[in-house]
C-alpha positions in Angstrom: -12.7 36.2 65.1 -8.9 37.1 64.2 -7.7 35.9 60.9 -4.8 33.4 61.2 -1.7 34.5 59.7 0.2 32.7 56.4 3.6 33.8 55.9 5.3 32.7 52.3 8.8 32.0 51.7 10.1 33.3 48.5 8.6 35.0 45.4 8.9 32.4 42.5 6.0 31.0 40.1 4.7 29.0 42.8 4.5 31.5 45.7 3.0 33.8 43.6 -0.1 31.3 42.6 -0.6 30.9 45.7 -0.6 34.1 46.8 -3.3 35.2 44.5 -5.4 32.7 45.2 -5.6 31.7 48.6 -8.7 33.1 50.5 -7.3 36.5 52.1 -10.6 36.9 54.2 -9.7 34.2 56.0 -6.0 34.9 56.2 -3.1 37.8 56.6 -0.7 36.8 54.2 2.5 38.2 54.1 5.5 37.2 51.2 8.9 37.6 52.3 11.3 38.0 49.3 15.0 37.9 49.6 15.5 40.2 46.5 14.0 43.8 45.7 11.7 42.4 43.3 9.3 39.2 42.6 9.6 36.8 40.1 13.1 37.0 39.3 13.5 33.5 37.9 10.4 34.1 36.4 11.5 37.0 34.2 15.0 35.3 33.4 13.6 32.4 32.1 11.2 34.7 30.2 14.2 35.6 28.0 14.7 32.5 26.4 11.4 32.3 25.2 8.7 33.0 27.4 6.4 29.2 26.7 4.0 29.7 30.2 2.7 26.2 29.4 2.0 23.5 27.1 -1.2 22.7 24.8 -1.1 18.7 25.1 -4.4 17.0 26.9 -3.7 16.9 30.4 -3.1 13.1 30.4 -0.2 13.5 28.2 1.3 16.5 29.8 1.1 14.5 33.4 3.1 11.9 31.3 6.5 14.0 31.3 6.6 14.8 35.3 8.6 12.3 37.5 6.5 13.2 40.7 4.0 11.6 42.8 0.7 12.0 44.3 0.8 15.5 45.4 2.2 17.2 42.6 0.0 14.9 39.4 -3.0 15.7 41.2 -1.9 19.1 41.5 -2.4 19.5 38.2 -5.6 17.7 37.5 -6.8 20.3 39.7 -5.4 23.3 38.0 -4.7 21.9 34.2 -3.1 23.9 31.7 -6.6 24.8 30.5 -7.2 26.3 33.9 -3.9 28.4 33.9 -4.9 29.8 30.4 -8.0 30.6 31.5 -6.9 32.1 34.5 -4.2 34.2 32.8 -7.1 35.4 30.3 -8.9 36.7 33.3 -6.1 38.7 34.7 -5.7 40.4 31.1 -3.1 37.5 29.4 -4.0 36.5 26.6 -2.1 33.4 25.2 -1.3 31.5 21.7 -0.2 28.2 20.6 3.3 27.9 19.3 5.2 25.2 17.5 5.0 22.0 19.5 2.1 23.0 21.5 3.8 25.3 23.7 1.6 28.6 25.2 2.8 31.5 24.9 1.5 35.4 26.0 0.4 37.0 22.9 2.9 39.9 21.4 4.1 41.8 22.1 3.6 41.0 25.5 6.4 40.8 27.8 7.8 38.9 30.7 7.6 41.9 32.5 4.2 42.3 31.9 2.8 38.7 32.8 4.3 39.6 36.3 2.9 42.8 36.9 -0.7 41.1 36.3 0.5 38.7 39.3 1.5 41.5 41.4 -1.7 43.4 40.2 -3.5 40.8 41.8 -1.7 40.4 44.7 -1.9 44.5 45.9 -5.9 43.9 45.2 -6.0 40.9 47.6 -4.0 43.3 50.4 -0.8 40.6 50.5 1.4 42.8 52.0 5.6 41.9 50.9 8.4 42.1 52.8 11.2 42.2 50.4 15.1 42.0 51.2 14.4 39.1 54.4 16.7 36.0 53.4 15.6 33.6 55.3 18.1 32.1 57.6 16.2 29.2 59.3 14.1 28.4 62.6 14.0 29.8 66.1 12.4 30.3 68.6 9.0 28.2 67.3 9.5 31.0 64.3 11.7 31.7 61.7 14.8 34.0 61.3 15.4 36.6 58.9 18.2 38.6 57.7 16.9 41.8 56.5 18.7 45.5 56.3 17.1 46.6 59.8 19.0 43.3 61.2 17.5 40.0 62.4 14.4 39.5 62.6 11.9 36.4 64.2 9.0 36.2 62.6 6.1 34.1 63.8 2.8 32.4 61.6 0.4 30.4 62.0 1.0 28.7 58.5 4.3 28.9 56.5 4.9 28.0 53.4 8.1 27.1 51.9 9.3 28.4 48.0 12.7 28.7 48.1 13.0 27.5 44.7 15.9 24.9 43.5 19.5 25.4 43.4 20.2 26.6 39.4 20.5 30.2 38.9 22.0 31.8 42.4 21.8 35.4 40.3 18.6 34.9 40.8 18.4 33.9 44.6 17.6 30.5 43.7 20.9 28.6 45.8 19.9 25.8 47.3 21.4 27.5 50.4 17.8 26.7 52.5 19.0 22.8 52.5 20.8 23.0 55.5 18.1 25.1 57.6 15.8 21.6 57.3 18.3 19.3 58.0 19.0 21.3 61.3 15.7 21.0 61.8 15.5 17.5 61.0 13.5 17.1 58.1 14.9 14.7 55.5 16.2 16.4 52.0 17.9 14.9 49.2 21.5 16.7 47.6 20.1 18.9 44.4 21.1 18.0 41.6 21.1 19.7 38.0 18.5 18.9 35.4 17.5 20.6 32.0 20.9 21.2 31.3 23.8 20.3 28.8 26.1 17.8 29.2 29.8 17.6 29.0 32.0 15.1 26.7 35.3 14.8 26.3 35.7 15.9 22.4 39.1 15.9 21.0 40.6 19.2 21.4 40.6 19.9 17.3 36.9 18.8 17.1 35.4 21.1 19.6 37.6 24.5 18.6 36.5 24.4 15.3 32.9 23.7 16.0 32.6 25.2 19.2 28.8 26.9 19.0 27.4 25.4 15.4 24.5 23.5 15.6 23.4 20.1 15.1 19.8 20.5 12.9 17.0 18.3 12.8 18.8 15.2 15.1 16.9 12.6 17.1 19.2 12.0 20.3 18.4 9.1 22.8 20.0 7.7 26.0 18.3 4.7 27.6 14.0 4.7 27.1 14.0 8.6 26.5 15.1 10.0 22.7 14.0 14.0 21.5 14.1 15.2 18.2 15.2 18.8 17.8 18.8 20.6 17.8 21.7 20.7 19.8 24.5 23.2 20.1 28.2 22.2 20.2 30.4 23.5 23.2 33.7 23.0 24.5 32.6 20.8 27.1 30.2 18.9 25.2 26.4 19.5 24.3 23.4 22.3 24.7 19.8 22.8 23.9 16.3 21.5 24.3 16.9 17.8 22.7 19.7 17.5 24.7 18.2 18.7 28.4 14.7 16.6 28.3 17.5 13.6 28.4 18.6 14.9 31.2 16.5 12.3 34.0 18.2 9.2 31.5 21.6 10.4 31.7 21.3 10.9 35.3 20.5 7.8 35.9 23.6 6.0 33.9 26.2 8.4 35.5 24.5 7.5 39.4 24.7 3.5 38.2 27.7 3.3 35.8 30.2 6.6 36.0 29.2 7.5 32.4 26.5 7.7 30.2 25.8 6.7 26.5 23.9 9.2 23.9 23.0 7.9 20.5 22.4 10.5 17.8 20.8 9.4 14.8 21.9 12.6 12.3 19.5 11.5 9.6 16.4 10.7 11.5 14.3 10.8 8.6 16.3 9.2 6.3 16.6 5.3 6.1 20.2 3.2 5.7 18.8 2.1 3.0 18.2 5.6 1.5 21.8 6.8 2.5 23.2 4.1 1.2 22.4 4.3 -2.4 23.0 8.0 -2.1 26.3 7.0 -1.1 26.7 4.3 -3.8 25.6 7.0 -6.6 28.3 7.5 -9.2 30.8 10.1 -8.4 31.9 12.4 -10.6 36.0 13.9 -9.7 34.8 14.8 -6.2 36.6 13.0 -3.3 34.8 10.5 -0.6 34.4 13.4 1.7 32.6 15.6 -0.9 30.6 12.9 -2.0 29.0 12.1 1.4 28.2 15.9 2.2 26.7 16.5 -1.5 24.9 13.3 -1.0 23.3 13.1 2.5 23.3 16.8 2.8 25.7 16.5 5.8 26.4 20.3 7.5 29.9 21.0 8.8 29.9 19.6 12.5 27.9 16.7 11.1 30.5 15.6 8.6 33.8 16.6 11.6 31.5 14.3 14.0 31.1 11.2 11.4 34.6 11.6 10.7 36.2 12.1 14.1 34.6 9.4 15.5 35.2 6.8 13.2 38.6 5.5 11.9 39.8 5.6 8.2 38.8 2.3 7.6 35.1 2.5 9.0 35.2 6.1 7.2 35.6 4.7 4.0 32.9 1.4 4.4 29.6 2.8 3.3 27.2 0.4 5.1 29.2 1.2 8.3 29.0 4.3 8.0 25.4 4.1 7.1 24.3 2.6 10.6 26.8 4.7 12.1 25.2 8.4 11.4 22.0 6.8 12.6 23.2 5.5 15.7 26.3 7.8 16.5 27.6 7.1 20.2 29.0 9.3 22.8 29.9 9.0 26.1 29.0 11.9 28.6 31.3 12.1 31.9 28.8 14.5 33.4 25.9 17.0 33.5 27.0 21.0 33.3 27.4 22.7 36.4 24.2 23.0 38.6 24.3 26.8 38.6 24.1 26.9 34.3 21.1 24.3 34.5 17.5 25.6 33.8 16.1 23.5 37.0 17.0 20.8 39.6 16.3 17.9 41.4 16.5 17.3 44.9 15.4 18.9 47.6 12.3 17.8 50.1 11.6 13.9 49.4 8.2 14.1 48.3 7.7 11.2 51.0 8.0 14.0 53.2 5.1 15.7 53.0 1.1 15.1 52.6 -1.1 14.9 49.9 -1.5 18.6 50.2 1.8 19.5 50.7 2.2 19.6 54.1 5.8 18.4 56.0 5.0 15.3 57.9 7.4 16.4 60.6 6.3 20.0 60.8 2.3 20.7 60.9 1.2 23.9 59.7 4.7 24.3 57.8 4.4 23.7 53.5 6.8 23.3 50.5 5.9 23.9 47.0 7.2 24.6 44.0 11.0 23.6 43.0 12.6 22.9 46.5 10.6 19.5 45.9 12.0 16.2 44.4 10.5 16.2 41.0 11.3 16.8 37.5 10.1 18.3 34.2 11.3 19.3 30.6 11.4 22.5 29.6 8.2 23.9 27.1 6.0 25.0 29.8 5.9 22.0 32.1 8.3 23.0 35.0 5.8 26.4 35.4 3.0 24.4 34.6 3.8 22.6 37.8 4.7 25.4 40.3 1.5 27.2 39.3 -0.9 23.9 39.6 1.2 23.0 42.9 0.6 26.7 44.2 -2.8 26.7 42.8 -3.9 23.5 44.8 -2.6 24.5 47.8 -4.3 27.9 48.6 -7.5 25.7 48.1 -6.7 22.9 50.9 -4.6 25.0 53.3 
C-alpha cells in the first residue's frame, strides 16, 4: 500500500516538531521552506538568550497561555518535562536558570540545538524543499513560487506553519493572511504582542534617559503586574516586565484609546519605610539630594518622580511617597508589529478541531504561531509550538 503524502508549510519550531515526530513509515513528508535555511526565527530568537522552555509544574505554566482546547491540551501531552527529555535524547542537554527558565547547557549554541532537529529530520528521510514561498491554493493544491518558477503542489495532508507576523527578516510576514481569506477561511488582523510600548515622554525626559534602565520595578496594567526591568526609549518602554503586559494593554487601547501602567519604583519598600527615610534629618544637601541618598533613587528614577509630578507634589513627602509606588503612565500604543517578539491574530482557534484541523478544509492543519493565542516570553511561546507540533504528528 502507497504511503499518503504530508506536505508542511514553513520551517519554524513547530514545523520542525512535527517533522521529527510524525510516523514517516506511514507518510512522505516533504517541508517546503521559503528561506535557504530552517529555523530562522528560531536562531534569532536564540540571541537574546536562548530559554527553550520553562521549569514551572505544568499546571502553572498552562496558567500564562491565552488559548483554548487544542493548544492546553497540546501541552499536557508534550509538557516541558517531555521537551527536556526529548532534547536529552537527541544530545541537548539542558539547565535551570534564574526564574525557572531552561536553557541548553554551554557552551551550546542556537546553532547547534537546530542541527540536532535537522539531524533528526535527514534520519527520518523528510526530504526539504527550500526557497518555495507559498503563494496560496489552486487547482485542489497549492502554489509556489520557487527559482524554477511556479509550481502546484498536491498532498494528501497539509500542514500550515507560516509563523506570525513580527520579524519579516526572518520570513515571518503575516503575508499568508490573505491566501485564507481567498479561500474563505475566517482569520483575525495580527497584532503585536511581547513588545514595548510607546508613551509620549516630554522631549527633555526621554533624550537624556534614552536607553538607562529602570532596576528592580514592579509594573502593572489592569489584573496582570511583572517584577523585573525595563529600558527607556524614545518612544516609550522595553524589556521583559514590560512585554508580558502586553495582553492587558491590549485590551485598554481596543476598549478605551489608551492604556494605564502603574510602576511601583520601590516594590520592596513600604510608604511607610520611604517616608521616614525621607523625614530623616538633612544635613546641607538639597530636597533632590536627600530623596536619591535616601531611597536609593537611580537617575531615570529620580527624572521620572520629578517630571511627572509638579513642584508642589515634588516637595510633599507623603505624596510623593504613594506616588513612586504607584507611578502612572499612559501608553498611546504598542511598538510596531515587525520589532515585537510574537503576535496575535491569525486562524480563530474556533476554526479548527481539537487536533488542529481547519473546520472548512479537511486534511488541511495550522500550528504553531499563525494561531490566535498568546504567551510571555521565558520559554512559553516555544514551549507551545513544540507541544502544538508534537501533538499533532500523533493524531494526524
Amino acid at each position: 500500500m502507497a504511503k499518503q503524502s504530508i506536505a508542511i508549510i514553513g520551517g519554524g519550531s513547530a514545523a520542525l516538531m512535527f517533522a521529527c515526530e510524525v510516523d514517516t513509515s506511514k507518510y512522505d513528508v516533504t517541508i517546503y521552506e521559503r528561506n535557504q535555511g530552517l529555523g530562522r526565527k528560531f536562531l534569532v530568537a536564540g540571541k537574546g538568550g536562548f530559554n527553550l522552555t520553562h521549569g514551572s509544574d505544568i499546571e502553572e505554566i498552562k496558567t500564562k497561555y491565552i488559548a483554548s482546547t487544542p493548544i492546553l491540551s497540546s501541552l499536557d501531552k508534550f509538557t516541558n518535562e517531555d521537551f527536556i527529555a526529548w532534547l536529552k535524547k537527541e544530545g541537548i542537554e539542558t539547565y535551570v536558570g534564574s526564574s525557572k527558565r531552561i536553557f541548553p547547557v554551554k557552551p551550546t549554541k542556537p546553532i547547534q540545538v537546530l542541527k540536532a532537529f535537522e539531524d533528526k529530520l535527514i534520519t527520518n528521510g523528510v526530504v526539504i524543499n527550500y526557497n518555495h514561498t507559498w503563494q496560496g491554493f489552486a487547482d485542489e493544491g497549492l502554489k509556489f513560487d520557487t527559482p524554477e518558477g511556479e509550481v502546484i503542489i498536491k498532498a494528501d495532508k497539509v500542514v500550515f506553519a507560516l509563523g506570525g507576523g513580527s520579524w519579516s527578516i526572518t520570513g515571518s510576514d503575516g503575508s499568508w493572511l490573505s491566501h485564507f481569506d481567498e479561500k474563505g477561511v475566517a482569520t483575525t488582523p495580527l497584532s503585536p504582542s511581547n513588545c514595548g510600548v510607546e508613551i509620549k515622554w516630554k522631549e527633555k525626559f526621554a533624550k537624556q534617559n534614552e536607553g538607562l534602565p529602570l532596576k528592580g520595578i514592579s509594573i502593572s496594567c489592569g489584573d496582570l503586574s511583572k517584577k523585573g526591568d525595563v529600558i527607556i526609549t524614545r518612544k516609550g518602554l522595553e524589556g521583559s516586565a514590560v512585554y508580558a503586559l502586553s495582553p492587558a494593554i491590549r485590551k485598554e487601547l481596543e476598549e478605551f484609546g489608551d492604556a494605564k501602567l502603574f510602576i511601583d519604583l520601590k516594590p520592596t519598600t513600604s510608604v511607610e519605610s520611604m517616608l521616614r527615610k525621607m523625614h530623616s534629618s538633612k544635613k546641607k544637601n538639597s530636597w533632590s539630594e536627600h530623596l536619591i541618598w535616601q531611597l536609593k533613587l537611580s537617575k531615570p528614577m529620580f527624572d521620572l518622580i520629578k517630571r511627572s509630578c509638579d513642584k508642589e507634589e515634588f516637595m510633599d513627602s507623603h505624596f510623593l511617597a504613594k506616588h513612586i509606588k504607584n507611578l502612572p503612565l499612559k501608553v498611546i500604543d504598542l511598538e510596531e508589529i515587525d520589532k515585537a517578539i510574537s503576535t496575535v491574530g491569525g486562524i480563530p482557534l474556533d476554526a479548527i478541531n481539537d487536533n488542529f484541523e481547519l473546520k472548512e478544509l479537511p486534511n488541511h492543519y495550522v500550528i504553531g504561531e499563525m494561531l490566535d493565542w498568546d504567551a510571555p516570553t521565558g520559554g512559553y511561546l516555544l514551549q507551545g509550538c513544540m507541544s502544538m507540533g508534537n501533538k499533532l504528528s500523533k493524531v494526524i
